[in-house]
C-alpha positions as CSV (number, residue, x, y, z in Angstrom):
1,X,119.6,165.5,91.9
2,X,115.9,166.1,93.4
3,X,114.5,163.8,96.1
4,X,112.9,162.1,93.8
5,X,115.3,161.4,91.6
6,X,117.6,160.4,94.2
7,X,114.9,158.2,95.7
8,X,114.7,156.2,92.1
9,X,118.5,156.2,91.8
10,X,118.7,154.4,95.6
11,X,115.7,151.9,94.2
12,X,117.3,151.1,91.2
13,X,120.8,150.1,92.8
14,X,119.1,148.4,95.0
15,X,117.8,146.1,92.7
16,X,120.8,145.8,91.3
17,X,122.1,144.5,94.4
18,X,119.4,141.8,94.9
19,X,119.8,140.8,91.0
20,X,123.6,140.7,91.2
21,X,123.9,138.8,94.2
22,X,121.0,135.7,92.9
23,X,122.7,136.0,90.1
24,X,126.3,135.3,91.6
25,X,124.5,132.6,94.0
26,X,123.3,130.7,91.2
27,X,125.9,130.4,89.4
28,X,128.2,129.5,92.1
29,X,125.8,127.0,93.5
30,X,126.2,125.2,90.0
31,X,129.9,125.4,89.9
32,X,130.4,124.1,93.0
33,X,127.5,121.2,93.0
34,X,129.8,118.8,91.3
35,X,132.8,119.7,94.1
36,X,130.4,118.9,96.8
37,X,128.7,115.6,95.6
38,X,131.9,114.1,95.7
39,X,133.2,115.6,99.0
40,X,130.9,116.9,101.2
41,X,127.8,114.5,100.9
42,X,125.1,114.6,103.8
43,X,123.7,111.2,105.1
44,X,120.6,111.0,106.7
45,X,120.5,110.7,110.6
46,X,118.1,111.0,113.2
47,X,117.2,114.6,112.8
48,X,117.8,114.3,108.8
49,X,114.3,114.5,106.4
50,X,115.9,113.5,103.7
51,X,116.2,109.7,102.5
52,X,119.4,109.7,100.5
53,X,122.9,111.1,100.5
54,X,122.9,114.6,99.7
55,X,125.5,117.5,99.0
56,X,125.9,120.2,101.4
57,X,127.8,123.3,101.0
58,X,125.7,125.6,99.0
59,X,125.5,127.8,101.8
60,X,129.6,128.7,100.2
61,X,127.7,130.1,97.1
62,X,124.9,132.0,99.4
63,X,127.8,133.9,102.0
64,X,130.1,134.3,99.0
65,X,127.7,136.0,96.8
66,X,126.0,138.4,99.8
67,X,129.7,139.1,100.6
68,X,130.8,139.7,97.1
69,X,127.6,142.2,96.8
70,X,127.9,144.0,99.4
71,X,131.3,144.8,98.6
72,X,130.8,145.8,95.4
73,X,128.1,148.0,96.3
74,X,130.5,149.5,98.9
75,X,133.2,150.4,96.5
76,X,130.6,151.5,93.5
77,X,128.8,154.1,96.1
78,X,132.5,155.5,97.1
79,X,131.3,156.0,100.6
80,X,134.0,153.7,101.9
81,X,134.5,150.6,104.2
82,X,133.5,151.5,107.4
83,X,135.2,149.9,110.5
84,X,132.0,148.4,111.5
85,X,131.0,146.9,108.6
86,X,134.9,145.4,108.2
87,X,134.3,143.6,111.6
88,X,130.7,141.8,110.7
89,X,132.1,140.8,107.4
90,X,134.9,139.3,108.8
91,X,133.3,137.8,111.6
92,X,130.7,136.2,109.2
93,X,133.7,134.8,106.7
94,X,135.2,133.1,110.5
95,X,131.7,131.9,111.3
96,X,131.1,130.6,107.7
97,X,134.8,128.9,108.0
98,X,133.9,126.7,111.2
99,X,130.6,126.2,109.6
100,X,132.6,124.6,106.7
101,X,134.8,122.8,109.0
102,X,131.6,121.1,111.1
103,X,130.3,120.4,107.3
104,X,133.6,118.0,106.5
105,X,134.1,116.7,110.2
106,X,132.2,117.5,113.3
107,X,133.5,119.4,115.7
108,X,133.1,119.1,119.0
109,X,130.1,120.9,121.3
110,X,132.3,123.5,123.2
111,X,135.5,124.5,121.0
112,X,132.6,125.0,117.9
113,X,130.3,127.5,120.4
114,X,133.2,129.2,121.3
115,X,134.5,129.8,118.3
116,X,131.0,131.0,117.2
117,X,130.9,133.1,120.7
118,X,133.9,134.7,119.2
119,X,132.4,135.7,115.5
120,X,129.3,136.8,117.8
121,X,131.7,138.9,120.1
122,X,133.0,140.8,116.7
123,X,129.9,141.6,115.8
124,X,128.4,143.1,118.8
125,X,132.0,145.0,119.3
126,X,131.2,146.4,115.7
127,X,127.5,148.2,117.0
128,X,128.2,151.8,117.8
129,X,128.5,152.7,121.5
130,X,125.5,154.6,121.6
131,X,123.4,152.1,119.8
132,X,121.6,151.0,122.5
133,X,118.5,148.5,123.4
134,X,117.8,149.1,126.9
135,X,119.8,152.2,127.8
136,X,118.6,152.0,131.6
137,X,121.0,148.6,131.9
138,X,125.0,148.6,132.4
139,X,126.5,148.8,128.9
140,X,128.5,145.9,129.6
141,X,125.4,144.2,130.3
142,X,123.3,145.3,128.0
143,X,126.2,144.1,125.5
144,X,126.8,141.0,127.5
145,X,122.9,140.1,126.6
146,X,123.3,141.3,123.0
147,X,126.3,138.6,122.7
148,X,123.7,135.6,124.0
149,X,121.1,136.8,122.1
150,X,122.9,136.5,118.7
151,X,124.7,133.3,119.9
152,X,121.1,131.8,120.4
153,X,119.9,133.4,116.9
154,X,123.0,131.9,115.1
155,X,122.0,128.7,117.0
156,X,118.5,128.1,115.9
157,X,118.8,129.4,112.0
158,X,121.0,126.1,112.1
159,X,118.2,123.7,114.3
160,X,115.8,125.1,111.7
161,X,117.5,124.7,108.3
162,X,116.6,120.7,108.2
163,X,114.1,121.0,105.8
164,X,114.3,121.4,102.0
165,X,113.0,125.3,100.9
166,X,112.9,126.3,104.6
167,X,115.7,128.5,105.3
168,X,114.4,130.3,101.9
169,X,111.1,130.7,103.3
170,X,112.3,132.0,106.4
171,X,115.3,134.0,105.5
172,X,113.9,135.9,101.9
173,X,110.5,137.5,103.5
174,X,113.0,138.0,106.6
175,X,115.6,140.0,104.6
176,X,113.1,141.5,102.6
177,X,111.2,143.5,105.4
178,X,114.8,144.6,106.6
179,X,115.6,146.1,103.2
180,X,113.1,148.3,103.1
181,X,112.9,149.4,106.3
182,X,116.0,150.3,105.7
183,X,115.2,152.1,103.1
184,X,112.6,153.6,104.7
185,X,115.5,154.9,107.0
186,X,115.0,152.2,110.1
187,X,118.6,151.0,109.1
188,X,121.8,152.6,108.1
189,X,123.1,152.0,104.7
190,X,125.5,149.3,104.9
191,X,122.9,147.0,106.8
192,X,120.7,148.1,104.1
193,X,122.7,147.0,101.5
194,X,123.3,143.4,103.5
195,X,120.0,142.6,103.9
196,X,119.8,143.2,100.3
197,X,122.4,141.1,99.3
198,X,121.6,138.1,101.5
199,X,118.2,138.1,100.5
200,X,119.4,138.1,96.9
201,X,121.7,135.6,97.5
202,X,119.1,133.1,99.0
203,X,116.8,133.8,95.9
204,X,119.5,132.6,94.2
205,X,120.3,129.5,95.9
206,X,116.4,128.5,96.2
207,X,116.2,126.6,92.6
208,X,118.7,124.2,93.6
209,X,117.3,123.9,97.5
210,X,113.5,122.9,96.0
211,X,112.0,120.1,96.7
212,X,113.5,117.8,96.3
213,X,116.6,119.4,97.1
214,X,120.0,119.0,95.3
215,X,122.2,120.8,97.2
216,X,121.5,122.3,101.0
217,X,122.9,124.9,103.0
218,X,125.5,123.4,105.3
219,X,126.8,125.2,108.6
220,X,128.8,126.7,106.2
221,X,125.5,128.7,105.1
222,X,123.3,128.6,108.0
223,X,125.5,129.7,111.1
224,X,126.7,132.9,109.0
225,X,123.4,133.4,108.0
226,X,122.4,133.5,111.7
227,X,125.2,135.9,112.6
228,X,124.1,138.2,109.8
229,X,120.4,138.4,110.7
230,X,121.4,138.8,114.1
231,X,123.6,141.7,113.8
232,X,120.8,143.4,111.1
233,X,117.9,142.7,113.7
234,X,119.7,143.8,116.4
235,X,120.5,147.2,114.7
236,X,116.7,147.5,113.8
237,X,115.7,147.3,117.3
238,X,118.2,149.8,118.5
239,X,116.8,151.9,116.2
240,X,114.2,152.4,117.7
241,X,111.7,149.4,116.2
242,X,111.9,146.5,118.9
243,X,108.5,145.0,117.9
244,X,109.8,144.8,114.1
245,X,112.9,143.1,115.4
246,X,111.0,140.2,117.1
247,X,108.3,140.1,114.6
248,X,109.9,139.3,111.9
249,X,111.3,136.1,112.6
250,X,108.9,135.2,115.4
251,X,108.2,131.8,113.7
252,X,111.5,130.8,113.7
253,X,112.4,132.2,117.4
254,X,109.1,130.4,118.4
255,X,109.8,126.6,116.9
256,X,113.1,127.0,118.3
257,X,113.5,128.1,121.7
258,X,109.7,126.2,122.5
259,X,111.2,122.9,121.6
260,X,114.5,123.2,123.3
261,X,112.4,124.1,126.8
262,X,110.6,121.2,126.0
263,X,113.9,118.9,124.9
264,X,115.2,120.6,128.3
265,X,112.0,119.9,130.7
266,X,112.4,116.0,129.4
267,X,116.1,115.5,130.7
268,X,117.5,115.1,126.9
269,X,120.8,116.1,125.6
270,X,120.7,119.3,123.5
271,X,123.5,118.2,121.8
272,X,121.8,114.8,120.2
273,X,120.5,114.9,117.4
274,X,116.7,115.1,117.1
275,X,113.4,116.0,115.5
276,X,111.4,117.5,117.7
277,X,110.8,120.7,115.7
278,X,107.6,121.7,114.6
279,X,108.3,121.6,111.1
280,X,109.8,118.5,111.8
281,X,106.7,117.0,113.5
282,X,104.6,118.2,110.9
283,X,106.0,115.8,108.0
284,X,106.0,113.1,110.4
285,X,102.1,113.8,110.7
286,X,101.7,113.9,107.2
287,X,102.4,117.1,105.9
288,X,104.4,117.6,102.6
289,X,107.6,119.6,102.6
290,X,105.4,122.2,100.2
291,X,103.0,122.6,102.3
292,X,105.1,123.3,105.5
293,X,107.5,125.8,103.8
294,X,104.3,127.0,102.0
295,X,102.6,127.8,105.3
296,X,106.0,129.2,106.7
297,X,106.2,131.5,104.1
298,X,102.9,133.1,103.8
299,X,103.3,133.5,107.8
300,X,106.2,135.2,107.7
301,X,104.5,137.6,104.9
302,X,101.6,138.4,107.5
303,X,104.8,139.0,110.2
304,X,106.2,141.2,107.7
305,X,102.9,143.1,107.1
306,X,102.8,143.5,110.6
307,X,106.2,144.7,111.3
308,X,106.0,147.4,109.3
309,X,102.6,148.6,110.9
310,X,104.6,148.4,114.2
311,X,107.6,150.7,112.3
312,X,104.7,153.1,110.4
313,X,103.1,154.1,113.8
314,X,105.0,155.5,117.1
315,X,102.0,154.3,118.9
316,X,103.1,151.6,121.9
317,X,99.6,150.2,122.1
318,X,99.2,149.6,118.3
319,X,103.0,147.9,118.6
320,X,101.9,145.6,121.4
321,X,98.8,144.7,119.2
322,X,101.4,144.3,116.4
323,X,102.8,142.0,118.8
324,X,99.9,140.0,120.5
325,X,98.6,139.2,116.6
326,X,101.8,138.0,115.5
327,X,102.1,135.7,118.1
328,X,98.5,134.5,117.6
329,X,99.7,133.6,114.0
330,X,102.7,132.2,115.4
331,X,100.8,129.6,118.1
332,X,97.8,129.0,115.4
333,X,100.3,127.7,112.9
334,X,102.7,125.7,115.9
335,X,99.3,124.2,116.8
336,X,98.4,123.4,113.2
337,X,101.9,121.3,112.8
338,X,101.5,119.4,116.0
339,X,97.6,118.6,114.3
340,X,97.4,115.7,111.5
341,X,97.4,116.9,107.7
């Protein structure tokens, strides 16, 4: 087969991929609607925007469906299971398992981080030994580091998934940009073929998760989620693409870690809960859920415009500019949801 035949046959399975795993997603989210309204209803609290009892869970169809994908995809290429991609899968079925847990009864603060610390610690054991960050560091520190960082990612994709449509917004243009990078080569395949399927899989899940939303993730679907985008973003900036790795979900690293130094600075307990996002703010000042996800969506187009300038060019300054612009979209929009609609 020629290179460009071989280039059609990898863009036509990957679209298979993405289609299969919506597909799966939707289906499942349907099947398992009914389960979930009578077990596993959400009631609105302090950091809740919705009004009325609500099923959560779907985030069972989203992980199930990427999983199911990217298996199937593993065995149709014949390339086999490598141990790697064994240990993130693993550690994202343990993660999505204490998510489900915290969904039907809360678990405490400390055992729930540490069991995420040790779906987190699988995952970063999975990354090759010479996949490295910051190659001037200790690799036990360097590793040490990659092990917060995720922690923290897997951390604030839950804070931010409290809005109906968001975690699509976020997590599809997200996904996207790390398909086809890797397809572009800035990943290997397996993380290719994840970032794929979990893009797929939140396509899927979006008609039910609209505005008004019938059904919403869970910690069942958001903690995993984290993991996963953690591990793929990671890779990516090991690879040699660092300013692709933080552009693409700047927005969400921004709402999150700025309101938690803020939450911190004012004496309150990180573990209470609150609404002190952004996005949060934002319908409290008037916006409409549409118009937040809206505006977090296009954003994270422009971040994903801009992260593959940073990956087309091996120029540092034009990276850094990459950089300083996304963050300029980043603070305009911040500033916009602190602003009355």
């Amino acid at each position: 087969m020629d290179d460009a035949g071989a280039s059609l046959h990898g863009f036509a399975a990957s679209g298979l991929v993405v289609v299969g795993a919506a597909a799966a997603s939707f289906v499942l989210s349907l099947l398992l609607y009914p389960l979930l309204r009578r077990h596993a209803l959400a009631h609105p609290n302090a950091r809740s925007s919705h009004k009325i009892p609500t099923p959560q869970g779907g985030g069972i169809a989203v992980i199930a469906a990427a999983i199911g994908a990217v298996v199937v995809s593993t065995l149709a290429s014949r390339t086999g299971f490598t141990q790697s991609l064994e240990l993130v899968l693993g550690a994202t079925l343990l993660i999505a398992a204490v998510g489900a847990v915290d969904d039907l009864r809360s678990i405490p603060v400390v055992p729930r981080l540490i069991l995420q610390a040790v779906a987190v610690v699988m995952v970063v054991v999975a990354l090759p030994a010479d996949l490295r960050i910051l190659p001037s560091l200790p690799f036990w520190l360097e590793r040490a580091l990659a092990v917060l960082a995720v922690l923290w990612f897997v951390n604030l994709t839950n804070f931010m998934d409290g809005l109906d449509w968001m975690t699509v917004a976020e997590v599809v243009p997200v996904s996207a940009g790390l398909a086809v990078f890797g397809l572009m080569g800035a990943l290997p395949r397996e993380a290719t073929t994840m970032a794929l399927a979990l893009g797929g899989a939140m396509i899927g899940f979006a008609p039910i998760n609209r505005p008004v939303a019938r059904m919403f993730l869970g910690d069942v679907g958001s903690l995993p989620i984290g993991l996963m985008l953690g591990w793929l973003l990671f890779v990516l900036a090991a690879n040699g693409h660092m300013a692709a790795a933080i552009l693409l979900p700047l927005y969400y690293l921004a709402d999150a870690t700025i309101t938690l130094a803020r939450r911190l600075a004012r004496g309150e307990r990180i573990s209470q809960a609150h609404r002190s996002h952004f996005y949060q703010r934002a319908t409290d000042r008037g916006y409409r859920v549409t118009q937040i996800v809206g505006r977090v969506f296009v954003l994270n187009i422009a971040l994903l415009m801009l992260a593959a300038a940073s990956v087309l060019t091996a120029s540092l300054l034009l990276q850094a500019v990459a950089l300083i612009a996304g963050a300029g979209l980043v603070a305009w929009l911040l500033y916009r949801f602190e602003a009355k609609a």
